[in-house]
DODO-967811 format. One record per residue (C-alpha): residue number from 1; residue in three letters; x, y, z. Coordinates in Angstrom, 3 decimals. Example, Ala and Ser with C-alpha at 12.3 -4.5 7.8 and 13.67 -1.06 7.14 Angstrom:
2
PT    n  res         x         y         z
PT    1  ALA    12.300    -4.500     7.800
PT    2  SER    13.670    -1.060     7.140
This chain:
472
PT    n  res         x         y         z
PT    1  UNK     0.000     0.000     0.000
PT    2  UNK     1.928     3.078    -0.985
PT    3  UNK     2.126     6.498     0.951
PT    4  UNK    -0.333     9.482     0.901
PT    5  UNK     1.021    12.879    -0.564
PT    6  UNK     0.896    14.090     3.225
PT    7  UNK     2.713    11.208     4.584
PT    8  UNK     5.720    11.489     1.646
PT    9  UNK     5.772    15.363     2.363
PT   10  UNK     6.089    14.465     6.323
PT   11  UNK     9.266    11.876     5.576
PT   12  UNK    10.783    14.245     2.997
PT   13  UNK    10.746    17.161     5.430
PT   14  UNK    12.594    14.748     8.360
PT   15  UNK    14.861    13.576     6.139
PT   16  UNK    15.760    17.351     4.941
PT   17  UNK    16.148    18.187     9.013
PT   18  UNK    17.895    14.882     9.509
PT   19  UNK    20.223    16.173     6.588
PT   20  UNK    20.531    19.360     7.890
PT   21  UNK    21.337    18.398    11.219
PT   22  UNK    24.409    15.900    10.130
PT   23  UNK    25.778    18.886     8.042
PT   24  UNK    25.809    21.052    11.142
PT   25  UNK    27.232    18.527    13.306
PT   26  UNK    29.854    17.685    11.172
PT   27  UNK    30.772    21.083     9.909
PT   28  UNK    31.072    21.928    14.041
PT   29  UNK    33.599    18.693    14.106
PT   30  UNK    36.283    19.263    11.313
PT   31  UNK    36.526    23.439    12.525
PT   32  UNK    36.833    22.211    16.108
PT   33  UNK    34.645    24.395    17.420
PT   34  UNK    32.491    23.719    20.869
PT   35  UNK    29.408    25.329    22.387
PT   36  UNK    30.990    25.538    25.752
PT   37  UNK    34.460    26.871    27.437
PT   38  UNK    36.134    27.227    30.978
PT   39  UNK    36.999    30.449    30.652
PT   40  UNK    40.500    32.142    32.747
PT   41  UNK    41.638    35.611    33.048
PT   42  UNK    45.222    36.890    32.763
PT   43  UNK    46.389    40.846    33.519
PT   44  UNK    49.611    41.920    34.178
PT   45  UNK    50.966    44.961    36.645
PT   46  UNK    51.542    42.900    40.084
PT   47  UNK    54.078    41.091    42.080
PT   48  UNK    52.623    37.962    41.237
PT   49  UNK    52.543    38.052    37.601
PT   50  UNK    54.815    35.456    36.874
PT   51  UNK    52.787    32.820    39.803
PT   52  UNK    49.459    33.423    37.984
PT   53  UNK    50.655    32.215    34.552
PT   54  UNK    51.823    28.849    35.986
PT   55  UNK    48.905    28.525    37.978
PT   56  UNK    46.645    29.448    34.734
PT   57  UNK    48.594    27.040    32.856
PT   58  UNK    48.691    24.191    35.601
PT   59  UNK    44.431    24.547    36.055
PT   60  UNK    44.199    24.556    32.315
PT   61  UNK    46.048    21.521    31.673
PT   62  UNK    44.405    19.450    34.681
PT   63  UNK    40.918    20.662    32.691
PT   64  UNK    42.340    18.735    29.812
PT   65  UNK    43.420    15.878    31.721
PT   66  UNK    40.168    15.515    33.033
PT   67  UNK    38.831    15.193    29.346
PT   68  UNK    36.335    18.413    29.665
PT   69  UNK    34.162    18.450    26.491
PT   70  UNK    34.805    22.131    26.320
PT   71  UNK    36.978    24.798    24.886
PT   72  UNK    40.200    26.440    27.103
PT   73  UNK    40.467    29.718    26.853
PT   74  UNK    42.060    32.514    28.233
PT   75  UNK    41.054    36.441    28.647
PT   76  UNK    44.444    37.786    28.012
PT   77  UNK    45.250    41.279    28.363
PT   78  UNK    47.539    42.954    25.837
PT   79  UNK    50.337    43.604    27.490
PT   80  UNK    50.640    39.637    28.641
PT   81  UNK    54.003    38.692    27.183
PT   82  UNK    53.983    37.176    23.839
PT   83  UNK    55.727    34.294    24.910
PT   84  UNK    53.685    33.642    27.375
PT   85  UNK    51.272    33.275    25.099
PT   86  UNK    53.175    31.431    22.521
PT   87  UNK    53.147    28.746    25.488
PT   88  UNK    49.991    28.763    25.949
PT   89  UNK    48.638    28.452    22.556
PT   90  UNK    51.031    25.898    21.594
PT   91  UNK    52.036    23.692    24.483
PT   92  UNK    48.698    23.790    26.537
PT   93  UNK    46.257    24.026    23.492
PT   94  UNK    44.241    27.043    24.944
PT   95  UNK    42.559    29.725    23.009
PT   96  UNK    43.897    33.027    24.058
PT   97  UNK    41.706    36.174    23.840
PT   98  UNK    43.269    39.081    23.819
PT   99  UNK    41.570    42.383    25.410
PT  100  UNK    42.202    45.688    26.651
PT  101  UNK    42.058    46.247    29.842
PT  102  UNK    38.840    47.814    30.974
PT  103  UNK    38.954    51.285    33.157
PT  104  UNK    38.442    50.431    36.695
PT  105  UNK    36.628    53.792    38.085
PT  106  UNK    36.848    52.895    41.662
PT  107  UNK    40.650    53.417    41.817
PT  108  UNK    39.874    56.079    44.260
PT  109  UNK    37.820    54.152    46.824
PT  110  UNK    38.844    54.127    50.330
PT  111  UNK    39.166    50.526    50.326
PT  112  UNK    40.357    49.822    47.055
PT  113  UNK    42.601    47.144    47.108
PT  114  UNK    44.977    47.652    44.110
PT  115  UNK    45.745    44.139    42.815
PT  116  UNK    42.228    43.640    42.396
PT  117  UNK    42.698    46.608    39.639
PT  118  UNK    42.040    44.844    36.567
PT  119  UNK    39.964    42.385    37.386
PT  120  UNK    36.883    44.052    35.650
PT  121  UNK    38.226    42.559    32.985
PT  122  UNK    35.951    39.424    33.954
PT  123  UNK    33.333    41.154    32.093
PT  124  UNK    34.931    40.074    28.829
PT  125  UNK    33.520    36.977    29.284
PT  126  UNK    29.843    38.213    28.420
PT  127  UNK    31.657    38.694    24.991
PT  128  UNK    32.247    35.384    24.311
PT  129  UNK    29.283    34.766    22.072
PT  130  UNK    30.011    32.273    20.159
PT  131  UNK    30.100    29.613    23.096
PT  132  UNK    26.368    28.804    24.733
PT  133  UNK    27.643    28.922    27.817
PT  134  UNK    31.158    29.767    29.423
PT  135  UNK    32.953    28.980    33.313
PT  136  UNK    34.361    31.612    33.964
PT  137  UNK    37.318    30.394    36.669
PT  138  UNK    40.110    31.840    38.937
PT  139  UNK    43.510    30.773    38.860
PT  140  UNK    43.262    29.666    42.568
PT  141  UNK    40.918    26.763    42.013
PT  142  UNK    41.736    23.013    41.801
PT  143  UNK    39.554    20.649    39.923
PT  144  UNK    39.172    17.747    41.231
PT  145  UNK    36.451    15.538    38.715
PT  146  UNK    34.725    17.017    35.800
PT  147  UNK    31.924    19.546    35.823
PT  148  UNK    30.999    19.838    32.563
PT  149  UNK    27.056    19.392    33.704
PT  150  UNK    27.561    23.323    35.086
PT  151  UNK    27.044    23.835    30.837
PT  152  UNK    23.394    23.189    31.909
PT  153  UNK    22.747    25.949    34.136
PT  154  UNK    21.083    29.596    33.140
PT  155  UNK    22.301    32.783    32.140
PT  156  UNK    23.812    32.808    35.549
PT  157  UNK    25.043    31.012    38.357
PT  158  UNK    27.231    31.167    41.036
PT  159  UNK    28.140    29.818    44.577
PT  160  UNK    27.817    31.761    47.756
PT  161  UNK    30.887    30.562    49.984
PT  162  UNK    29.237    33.843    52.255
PT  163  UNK    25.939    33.044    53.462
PT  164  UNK    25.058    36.277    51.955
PT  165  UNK    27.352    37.274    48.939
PT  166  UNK    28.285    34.541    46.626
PT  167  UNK    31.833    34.267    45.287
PT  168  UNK    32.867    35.362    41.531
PT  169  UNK    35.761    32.402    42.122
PT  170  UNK    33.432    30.611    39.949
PT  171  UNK    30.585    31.161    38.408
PT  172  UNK    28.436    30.369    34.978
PT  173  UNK    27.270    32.616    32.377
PT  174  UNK    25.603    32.926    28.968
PT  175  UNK    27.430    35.424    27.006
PT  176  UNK    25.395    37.985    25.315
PT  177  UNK    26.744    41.494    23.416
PT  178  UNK    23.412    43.151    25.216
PT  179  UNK    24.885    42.323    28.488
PT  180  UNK    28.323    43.131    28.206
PT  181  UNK    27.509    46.901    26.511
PT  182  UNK    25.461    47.159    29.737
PT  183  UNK    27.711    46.236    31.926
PT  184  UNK    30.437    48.447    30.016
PT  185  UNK    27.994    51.025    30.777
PT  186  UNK    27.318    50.846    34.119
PT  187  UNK    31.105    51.256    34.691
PT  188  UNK    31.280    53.940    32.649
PT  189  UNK    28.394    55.319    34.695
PT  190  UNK    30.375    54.370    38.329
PT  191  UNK    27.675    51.659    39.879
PT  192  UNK    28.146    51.756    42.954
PT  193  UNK    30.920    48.636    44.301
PT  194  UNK    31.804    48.154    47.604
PT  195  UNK    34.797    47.176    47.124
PT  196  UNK    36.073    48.131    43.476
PT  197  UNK    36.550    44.864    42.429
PT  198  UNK    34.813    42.654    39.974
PT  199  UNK    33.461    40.592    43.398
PT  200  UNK    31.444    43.526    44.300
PT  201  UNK    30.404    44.868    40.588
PT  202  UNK    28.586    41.531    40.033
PT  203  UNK    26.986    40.983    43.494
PT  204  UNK    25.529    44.518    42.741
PT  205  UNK    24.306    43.501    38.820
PT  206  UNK    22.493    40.179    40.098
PT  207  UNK    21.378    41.258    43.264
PT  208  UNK    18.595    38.576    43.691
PT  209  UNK    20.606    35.642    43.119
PT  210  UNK    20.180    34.301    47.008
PT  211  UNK    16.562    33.629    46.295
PT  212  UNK    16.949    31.708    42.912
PT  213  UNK    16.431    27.864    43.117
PT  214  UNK    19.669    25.418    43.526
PT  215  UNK    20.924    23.903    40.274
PT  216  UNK    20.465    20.772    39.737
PT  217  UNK    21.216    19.500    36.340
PT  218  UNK    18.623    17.656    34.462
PT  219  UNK    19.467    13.933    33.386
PT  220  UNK    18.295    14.928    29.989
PT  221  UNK    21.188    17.080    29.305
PT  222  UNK    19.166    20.295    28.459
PT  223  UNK    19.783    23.557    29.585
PT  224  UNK    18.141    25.934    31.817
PT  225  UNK    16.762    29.054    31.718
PT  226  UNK    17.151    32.272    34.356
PT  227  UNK    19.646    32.343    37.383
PT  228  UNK    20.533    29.321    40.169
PT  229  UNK    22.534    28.790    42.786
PT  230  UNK    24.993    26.505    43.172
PT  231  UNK    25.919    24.090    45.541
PT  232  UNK    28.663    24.829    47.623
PT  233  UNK    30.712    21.516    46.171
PT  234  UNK    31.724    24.003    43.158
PT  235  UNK    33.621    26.061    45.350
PT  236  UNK    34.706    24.488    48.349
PT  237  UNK    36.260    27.400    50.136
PT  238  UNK    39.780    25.624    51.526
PT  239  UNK    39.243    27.258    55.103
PT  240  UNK    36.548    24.477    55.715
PT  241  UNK    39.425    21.963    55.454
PT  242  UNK    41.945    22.963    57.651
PT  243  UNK    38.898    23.051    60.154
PT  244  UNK    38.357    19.424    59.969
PT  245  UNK    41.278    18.386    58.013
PT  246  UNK    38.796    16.569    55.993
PT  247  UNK    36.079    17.468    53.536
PT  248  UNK    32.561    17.929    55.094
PT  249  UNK    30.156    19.613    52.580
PT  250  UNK    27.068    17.695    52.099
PT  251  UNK    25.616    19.549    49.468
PT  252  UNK    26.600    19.201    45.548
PT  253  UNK    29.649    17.026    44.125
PT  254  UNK    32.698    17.863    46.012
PT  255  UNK    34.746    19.248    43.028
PT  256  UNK    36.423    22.500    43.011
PT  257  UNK    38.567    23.569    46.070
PT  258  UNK    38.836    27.670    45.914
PT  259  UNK    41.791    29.468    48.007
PT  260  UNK    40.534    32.894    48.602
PT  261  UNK    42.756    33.447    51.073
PT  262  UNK    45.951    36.130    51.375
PT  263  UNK    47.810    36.835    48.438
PT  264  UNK    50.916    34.970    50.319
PT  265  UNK    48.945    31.987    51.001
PT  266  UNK    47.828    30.727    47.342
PT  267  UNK    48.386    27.016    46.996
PT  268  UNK    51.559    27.177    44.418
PT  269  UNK    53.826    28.827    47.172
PT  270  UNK    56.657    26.362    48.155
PT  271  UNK    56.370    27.322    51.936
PT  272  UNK    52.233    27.091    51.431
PT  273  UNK    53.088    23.664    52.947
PT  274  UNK    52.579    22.221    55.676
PT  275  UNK    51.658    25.466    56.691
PT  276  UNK    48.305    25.035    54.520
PT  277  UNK    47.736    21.213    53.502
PT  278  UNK    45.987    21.588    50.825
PT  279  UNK    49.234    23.158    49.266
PT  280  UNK    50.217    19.765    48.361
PT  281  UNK    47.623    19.119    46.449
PT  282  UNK    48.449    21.935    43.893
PT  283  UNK    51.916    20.035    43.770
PT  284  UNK    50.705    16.975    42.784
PT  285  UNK    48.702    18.588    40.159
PT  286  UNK    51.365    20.250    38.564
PT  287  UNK    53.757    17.573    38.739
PT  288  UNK    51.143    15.587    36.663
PT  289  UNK    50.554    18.305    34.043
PT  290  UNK    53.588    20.939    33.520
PT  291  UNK    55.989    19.470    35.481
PT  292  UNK    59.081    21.778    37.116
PT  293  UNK    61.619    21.739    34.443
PT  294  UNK    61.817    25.567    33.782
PT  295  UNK    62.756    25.511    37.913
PT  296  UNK    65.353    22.740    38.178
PT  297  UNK    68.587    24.229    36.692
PT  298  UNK    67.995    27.454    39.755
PT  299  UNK    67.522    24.668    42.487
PT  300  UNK    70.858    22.771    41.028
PT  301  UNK    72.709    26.178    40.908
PT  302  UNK    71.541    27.138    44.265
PT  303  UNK    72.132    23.536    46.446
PT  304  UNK    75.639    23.664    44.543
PT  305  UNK    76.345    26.850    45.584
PT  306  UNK    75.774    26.022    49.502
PT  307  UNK    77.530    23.274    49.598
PT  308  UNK    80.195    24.698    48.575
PT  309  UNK    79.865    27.543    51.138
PT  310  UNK    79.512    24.977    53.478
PT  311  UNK    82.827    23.109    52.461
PT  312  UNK    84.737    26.300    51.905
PT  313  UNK    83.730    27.801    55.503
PT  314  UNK    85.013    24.280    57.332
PT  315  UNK    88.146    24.328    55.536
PT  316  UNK    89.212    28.126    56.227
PT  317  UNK    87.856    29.781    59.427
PT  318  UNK    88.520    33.673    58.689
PT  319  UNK    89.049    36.400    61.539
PT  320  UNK    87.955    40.092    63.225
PT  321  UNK    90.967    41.019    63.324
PT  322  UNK    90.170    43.538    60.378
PT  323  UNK    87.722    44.648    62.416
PT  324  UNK    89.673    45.799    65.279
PT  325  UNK    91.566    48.770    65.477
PT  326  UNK    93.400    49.284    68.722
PT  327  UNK    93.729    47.631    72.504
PT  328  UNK    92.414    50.279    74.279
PT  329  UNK    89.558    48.560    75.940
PT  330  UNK    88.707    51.814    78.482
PT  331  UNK    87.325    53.458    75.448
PT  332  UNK    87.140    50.803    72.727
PT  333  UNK    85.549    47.351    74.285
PT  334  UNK    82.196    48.148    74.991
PT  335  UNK    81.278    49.536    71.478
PT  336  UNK    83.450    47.032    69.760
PT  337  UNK    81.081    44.607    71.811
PT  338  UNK    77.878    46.758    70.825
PT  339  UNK    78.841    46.786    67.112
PT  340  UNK    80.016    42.761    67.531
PT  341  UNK    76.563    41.499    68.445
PT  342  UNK    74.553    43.823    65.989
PT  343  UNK    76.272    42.391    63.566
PT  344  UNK    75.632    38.851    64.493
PT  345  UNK    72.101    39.324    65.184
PT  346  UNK    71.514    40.700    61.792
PT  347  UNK    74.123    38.216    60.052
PT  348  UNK    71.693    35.611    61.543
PT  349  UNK    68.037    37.446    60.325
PT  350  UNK    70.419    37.206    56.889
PT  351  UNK    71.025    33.908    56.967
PT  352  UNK    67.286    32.563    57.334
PT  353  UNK    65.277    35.700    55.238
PT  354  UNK    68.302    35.501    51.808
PT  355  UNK    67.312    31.556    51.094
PT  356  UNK    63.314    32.384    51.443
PT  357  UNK    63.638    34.942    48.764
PT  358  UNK    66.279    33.330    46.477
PT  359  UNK    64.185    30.389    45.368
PT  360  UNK    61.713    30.382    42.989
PT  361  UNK    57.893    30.505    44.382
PT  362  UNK    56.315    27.768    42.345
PT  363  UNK    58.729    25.300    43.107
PT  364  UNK    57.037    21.623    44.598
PT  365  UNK    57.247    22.436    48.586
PT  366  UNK    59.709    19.130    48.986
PT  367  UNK    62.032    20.628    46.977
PT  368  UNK    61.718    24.225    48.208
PT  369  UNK    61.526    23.428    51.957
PT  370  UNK    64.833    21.324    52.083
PT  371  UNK    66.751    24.037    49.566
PT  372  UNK    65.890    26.423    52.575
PT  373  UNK    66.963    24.573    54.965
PT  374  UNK    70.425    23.776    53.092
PT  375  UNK    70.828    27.577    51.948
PT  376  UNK    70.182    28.723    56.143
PT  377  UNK    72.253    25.930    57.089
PT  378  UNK    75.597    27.245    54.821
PT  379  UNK    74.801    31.321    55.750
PT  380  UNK    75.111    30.115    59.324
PT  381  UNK    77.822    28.272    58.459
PT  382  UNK    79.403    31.688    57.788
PT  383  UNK    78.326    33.349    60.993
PT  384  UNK    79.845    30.741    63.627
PT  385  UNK    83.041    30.540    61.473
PT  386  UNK    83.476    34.671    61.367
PT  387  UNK    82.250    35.224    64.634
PT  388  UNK    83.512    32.075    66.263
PT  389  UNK    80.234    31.337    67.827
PT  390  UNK    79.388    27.766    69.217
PT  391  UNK    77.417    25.868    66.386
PT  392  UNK    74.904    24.187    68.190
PT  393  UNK    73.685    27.969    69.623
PT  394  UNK    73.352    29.418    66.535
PT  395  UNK    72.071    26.208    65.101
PT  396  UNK    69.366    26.240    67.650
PT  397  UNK    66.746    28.411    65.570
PT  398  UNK    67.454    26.120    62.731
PT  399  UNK    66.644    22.663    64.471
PT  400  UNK    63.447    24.632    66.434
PT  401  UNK    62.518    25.297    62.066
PT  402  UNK    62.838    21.645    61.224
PT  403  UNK    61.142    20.555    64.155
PT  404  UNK    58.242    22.593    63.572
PT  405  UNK    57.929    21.153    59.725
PT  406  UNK    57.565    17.934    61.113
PT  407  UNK    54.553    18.907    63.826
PT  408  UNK    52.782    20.984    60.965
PT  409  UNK    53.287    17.773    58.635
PT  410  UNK    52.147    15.172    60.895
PT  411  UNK    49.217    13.480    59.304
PT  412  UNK    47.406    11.999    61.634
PT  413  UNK    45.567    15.005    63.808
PT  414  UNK    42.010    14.581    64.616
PT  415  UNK    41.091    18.104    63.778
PT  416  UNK    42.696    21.555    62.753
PT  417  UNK    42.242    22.834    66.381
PT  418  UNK    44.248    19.806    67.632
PT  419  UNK    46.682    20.480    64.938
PT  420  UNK    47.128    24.257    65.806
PT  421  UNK    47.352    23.923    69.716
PT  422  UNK    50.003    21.078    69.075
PT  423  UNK    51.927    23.639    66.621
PT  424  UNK    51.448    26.423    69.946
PT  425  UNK    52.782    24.126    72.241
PT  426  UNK    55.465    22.917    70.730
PT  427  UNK    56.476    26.643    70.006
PT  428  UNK    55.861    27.206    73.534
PT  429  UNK    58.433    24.859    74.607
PT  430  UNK    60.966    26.117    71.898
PT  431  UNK    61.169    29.867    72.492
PT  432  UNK    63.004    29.321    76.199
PT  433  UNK    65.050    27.835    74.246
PT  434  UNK    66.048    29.328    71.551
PT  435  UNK    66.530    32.503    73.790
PT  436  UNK    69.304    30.279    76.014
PT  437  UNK    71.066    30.020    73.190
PT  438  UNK    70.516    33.679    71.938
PT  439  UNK    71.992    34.347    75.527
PT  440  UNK    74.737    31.999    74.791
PT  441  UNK    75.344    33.194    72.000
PT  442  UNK    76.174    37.355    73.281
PT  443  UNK    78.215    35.635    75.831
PT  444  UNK    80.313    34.237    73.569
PT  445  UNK    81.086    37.244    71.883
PT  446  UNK    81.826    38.783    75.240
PT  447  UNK    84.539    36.475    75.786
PT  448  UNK    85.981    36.987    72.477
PT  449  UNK    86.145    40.534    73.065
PT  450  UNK    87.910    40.408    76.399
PT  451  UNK    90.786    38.443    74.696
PT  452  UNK    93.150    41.235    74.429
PT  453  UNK    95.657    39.541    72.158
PT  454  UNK    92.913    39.289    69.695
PT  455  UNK    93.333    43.114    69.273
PT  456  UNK    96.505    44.388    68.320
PT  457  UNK    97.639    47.673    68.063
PT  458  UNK    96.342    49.443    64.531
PT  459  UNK    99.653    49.344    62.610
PT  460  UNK   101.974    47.752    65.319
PT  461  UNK   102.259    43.957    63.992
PT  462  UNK   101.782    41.315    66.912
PT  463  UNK   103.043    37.465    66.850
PT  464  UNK   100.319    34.894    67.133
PT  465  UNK   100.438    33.714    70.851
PT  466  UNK    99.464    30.455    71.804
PT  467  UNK    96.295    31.884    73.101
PT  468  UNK    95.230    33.328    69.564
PT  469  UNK    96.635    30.038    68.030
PT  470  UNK    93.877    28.048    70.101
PT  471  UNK    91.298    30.292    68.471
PT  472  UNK    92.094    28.510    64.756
């Protein structure tokens, strides 16, 4: 029985739509292009510079490892170095945007915190218009599973880490040209922001967000429509772990730790841990995905370097007898003395602040911690050998520093409160301590000051005596 008319025009028009849809699918698949990106910004003109673009880099590349179904792209600004972004484009596979950087008009704000100066440049995101939906991310965060299913959420949606001001750590948008002129706009206009900083620009745009529904994406895979919250799992604030020293958040996947903590406390910092636990974590990321070649050849140069200060200072022991001008000691002893122990005390602030700043930031904390310790070690080296102090009391502050590593490190604590009144105590006990041998350590130089053949006469050679031998 063959087909009505109406029944052949019903099969021809699926099979056009059927056609169509194949063409579009496949046209999508050889250009690479994808409805949906995690989304990073980049600005230069801080400290830090340098610490964001491995973080960016390290986040992006544990996205890929993952296997996101999503593009990577990054919100560069222009002045980003172009070999930064050579890197980028070619060894991570991300899509870099570049942008100016947008006019932040609350520069001039009482609280305006100035490394939060360009971060308007969020906004950009809104721009992105030909993705369906876009994650817009901070460098700070650590993925720990997928979350491609935020693609289903509205026009916007975000986590509130505050009970009442959610955090722009993380949040999901649908990019439209309307919304960015607006928002363009508004700056242009100064909206009021309580704190100048893209945080408080979007808490004022979507002010209602607190009373919009929590996501909860359908099984279907479609997408929804208007604003959500989302549950805290997206943005697990890292301040809830050291609490508990465990994860507790009962709402949502648990899948994005955020550190919006001080500057000098993000995750990637060598000394980070076991100060912060969760530093470690970063590590291990890192080591997986970029790895710490462009670091290695300083850390070689460096642990060379103080062991061979080490060696050199056991093998000659040099004097103060430079330093010494006459044997006068009615006029000349006590500020000889003075002089004597403000230059050990600051010879020894030297020799454990010149290591901290000499290696480089991002470096794994088991490397950094023990190149530290070596480079203190072989600058104290210097100070008992020139000042001819007794080892073990200037080594004292050094030991009390390893010991502490190993309390903070311990991994078996019931809690964070255990952990910190353990760390108190056992800083408690150290400080008497460590100010014996500070005490020790200006009575040594007391004696070697009242040695009067250690000071001869400016100008008037004098014969080692057996007493000034003993002291080599």
């Amino acid at each position: 029985m063959g087909l009505s008319r109406s029944a052949k025009r019903v099969l021809w028009f699926v099979l056009l739509c059927l056609t169509v849809v194949c063409v579009v699918v496949a046209t999508e698949e050889e250009d690479g292009r994808r409805k949906h990106a995690y989304v990073a910004m980049m600005y230069m003109g801080t400290p830090r510079d340098y610490e964001f673009y491995v973080a960016t880099r390290v986040m992006m590349r544990s996205l890929a490892r993952l296997g996101v179904d999503a593009d990577r792209v990054v919100l560069a600004s222009v002045d980003v170095p172009a070999r930064w972004v050579h890197t980028m484009q070619k060894e991570d596979g991300l899509k870099v945007v570049s942008v100016e950087n947008l006019r932040n008009p609350y520069e001039k704000q009482g609280n305006f915190d100035k490394r939060f100066k360009l971060t308007l440049n969020k906004l950009y995101a809104w721009s992105l218009v030909q993705y369906d939906r876009v994650v817009m991310i901070d460098s700070d965060n650590i993925f720990l599973q997928k979350t491609d299913e935020l693609f289903q959420c509205g026009e916007f949606c975000a986590v509130f880490i505050n009970p009442c001001i959610f955090h722009t750590g993380l949040f999901v948008l649908q990019p439209s040209t309307e919304v960015f002129k607006h928002m363009v706009h508004e700056l242009e206009i100064g909206r009021e922001n309580p704190d100048g900083a893209d945080q408080g620009f979007l808490a004022g745009y979507f002010p209602d967000l607190l009373g919009r529904p929590m996501f909860n994406p359908p099984e279907n895979g479609t997408k929804l429509v208007g604003a959500y919250r989302l549950p805290l799992g997206y943005q697990m604030d890292a301040s809830y772990y050291y609490l508990k020293l465990r994860w507790s958040i009962p709402c949502g996947p648990n899948s994005v730790i955020t550190f919006p903590s001080a500057p000098w406390l993000k995750p990637w910092y060598w000394w980070s841990w076991p100060v912060l636990p969760l530093g470690l974590s970063w590590h291990e990321q890192r080591r997986q995905n970029l790895g710490y070649g462009s670091e290695m050849p300083v850390i070689l140069i460096q642990s060379l370097l103080y062991v061979g200060i080490i060696a050199v200072t056991r093998l000659a022991r040099p004097s103060l007898s430079k330093l010494c001008y006459n044997r006068r000691p009615e006029k000349n002893t006590s500020f000889l003395l003075s002089m004597l122990k403000v230059a050990t005390l600051w010879s020894m602030l030297a020799a454990y602040t010149v290591p901290f700043f000499l290696i480089p930031r991002t470096i794994h904390p088991l490397l950094g911690w023990p190149l530290y310790l070596l480079g203190s070690a072989a600058l104290n080296s210097i100070v008992i050998n020139v000042f001819l102090l007794p080892p073990l009391a200037v080594l004292t502050t050094w030991l009390g520093l390893l010991g502490a590593l190993f309390v903070m490190a311990y991994p078996y604590y019931s809690d964070g409160l255990v952990r910190a009144l353990v760390v108190f105590m056992y800083a408690f006990c150290c400080s008497p301590v460590v100010w014996a041998s500070l005490v020790k350590i200006m009575g040594s130089l007391q004696v070697l000051v009242e040695r009067e053949a250690y000071f001869p006469r400016l100008g008037e050679p004098t014969p080692p005596t057996a007493e000034f031998t003993k002291l080599y």
